[in-house]
C-alpha positions as CSV (number, residue, x, y, z in Angstrom):
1,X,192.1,119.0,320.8
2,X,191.6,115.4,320.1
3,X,192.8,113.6,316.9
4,X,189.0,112.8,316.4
5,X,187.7,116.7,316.1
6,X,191.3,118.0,314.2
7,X,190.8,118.9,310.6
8,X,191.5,117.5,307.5
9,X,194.2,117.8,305.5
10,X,196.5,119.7,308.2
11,X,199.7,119.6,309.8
12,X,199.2,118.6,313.1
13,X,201.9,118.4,316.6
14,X,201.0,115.7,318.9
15,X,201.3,117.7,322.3
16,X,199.9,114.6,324.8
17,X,198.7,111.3,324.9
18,X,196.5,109.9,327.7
19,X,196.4,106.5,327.4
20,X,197.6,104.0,329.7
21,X,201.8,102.9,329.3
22,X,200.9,100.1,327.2
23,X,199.0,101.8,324.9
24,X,201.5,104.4,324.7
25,X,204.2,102.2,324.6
26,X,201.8,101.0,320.8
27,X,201.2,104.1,320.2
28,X,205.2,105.5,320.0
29,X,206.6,101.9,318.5
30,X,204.0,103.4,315.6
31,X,205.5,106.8,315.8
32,X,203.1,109.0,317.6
33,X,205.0,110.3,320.1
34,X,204.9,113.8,321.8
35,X,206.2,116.6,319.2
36,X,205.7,114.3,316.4
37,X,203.8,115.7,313.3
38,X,200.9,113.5,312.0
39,X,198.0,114.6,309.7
40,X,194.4,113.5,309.9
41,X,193.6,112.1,306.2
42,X,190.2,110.9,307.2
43,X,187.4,110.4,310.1
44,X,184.6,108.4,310.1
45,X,182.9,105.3,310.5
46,X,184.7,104.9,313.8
47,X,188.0,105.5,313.0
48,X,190.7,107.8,312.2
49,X,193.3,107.5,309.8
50,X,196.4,109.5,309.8
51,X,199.4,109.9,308.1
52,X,202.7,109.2,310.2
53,X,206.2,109.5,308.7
54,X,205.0,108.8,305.3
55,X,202.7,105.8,306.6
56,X,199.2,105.5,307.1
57,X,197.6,104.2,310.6
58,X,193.7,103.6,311.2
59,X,193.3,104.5,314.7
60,X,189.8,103.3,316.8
61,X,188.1,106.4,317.8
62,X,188.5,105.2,321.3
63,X,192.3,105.7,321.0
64,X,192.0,109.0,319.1
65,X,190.5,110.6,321.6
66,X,193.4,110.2,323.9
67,X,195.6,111.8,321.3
68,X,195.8,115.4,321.8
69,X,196.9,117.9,319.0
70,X,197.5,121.1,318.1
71,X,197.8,123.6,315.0
């Protein structure tokens, strides 16, 4: 599921990201990469923010929707 529709407050394995390589290549210099763990702290207002490796990232709901998650 994407980042955008994962609950609160859980534990969460990054299993894909479909984004084009730049944005990846962002996205994994932040930390989210495949297998990493990130959990979403809040969602709203267009935008997600998540904790990563003890550090908080506001994501655009555009780009959280390219990050898919699981359980």
């Amino acid at each position: 599921m994407p980042v955008v529709f994962a609950p609160q407050g859980e534990i969460l394995k990054v299993i894909r990201v479909l984004a084009d390589e730049k944005t990846k290549k962002h996205l994994e210099n932040l930390g989210i990469t495949v297998g990493a763990q990130i959990t979403v702290l809040s969602a709203g207002g267009g935008s997600v923010i998540v904790m990563v490796k003890d550090s908080r990232l506001a994501l655009d709901k555009s780009v959280a929707t390219k990050i898919l998650v699981a359980i």
